[in-house]
C-alpha positions in Angstrom: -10.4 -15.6 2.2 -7.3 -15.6 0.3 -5.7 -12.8 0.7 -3.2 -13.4 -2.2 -5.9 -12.5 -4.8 -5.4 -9.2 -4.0 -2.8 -7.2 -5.9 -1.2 -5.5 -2.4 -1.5 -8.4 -0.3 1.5 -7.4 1.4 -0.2 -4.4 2.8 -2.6 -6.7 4.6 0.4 -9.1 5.4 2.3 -6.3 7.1 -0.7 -5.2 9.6 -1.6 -8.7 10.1 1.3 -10.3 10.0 0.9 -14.1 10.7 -3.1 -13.5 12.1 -4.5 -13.0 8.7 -8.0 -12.7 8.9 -10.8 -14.3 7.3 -12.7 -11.7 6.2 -16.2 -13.1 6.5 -17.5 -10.2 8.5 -17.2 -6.8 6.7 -19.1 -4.5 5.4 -18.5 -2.7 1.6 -17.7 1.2 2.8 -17.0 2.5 -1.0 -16.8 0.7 -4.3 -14.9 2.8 -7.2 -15.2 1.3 -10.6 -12.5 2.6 -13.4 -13.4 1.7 -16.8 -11.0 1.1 -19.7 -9.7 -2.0 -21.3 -8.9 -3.7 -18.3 -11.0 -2.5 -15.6 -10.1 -1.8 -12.2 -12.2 -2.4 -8.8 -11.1 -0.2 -5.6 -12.9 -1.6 -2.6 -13.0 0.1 0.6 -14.3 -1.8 3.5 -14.3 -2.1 7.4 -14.1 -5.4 9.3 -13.9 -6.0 13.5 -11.3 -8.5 12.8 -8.8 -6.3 13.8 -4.9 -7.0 14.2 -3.4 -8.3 17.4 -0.2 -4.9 17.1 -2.4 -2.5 16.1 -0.3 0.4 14.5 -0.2 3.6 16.0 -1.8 5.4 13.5 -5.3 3.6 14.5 -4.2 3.6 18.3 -4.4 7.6 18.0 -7.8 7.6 16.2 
């Protein structure tokens, strides 16, 4: 998957860094739809495909 598509791609980038995922492998944890004129998708998901540096937020959970 292209992570590009997604509007803060350079959220992912910085976790990541150069081991972006594929993605094929998640599962959909929350879905929030916002109406209006141009509507708006907030996806919440959880993958194993997890980066190589983990930060140390996740280390401590």
């Amino acid at each position: 998957m292209d992570v590009k598509i997604f509007e803060n791609a350079n959220c992912i980038s910085a976790i990541y860094k150069d081991s972006i995922p594929k993605f094929q492998d998640i599962e959909i944890v929350k879905l929030i739809v916002l109406p209006g004129e141009d509507v708006e998708l907030i996806l919440s998901i959880e993958t194993k495909e997890l980066p190589k540096e983990m930060p140390s937020k996740w280390i401590e959970r």
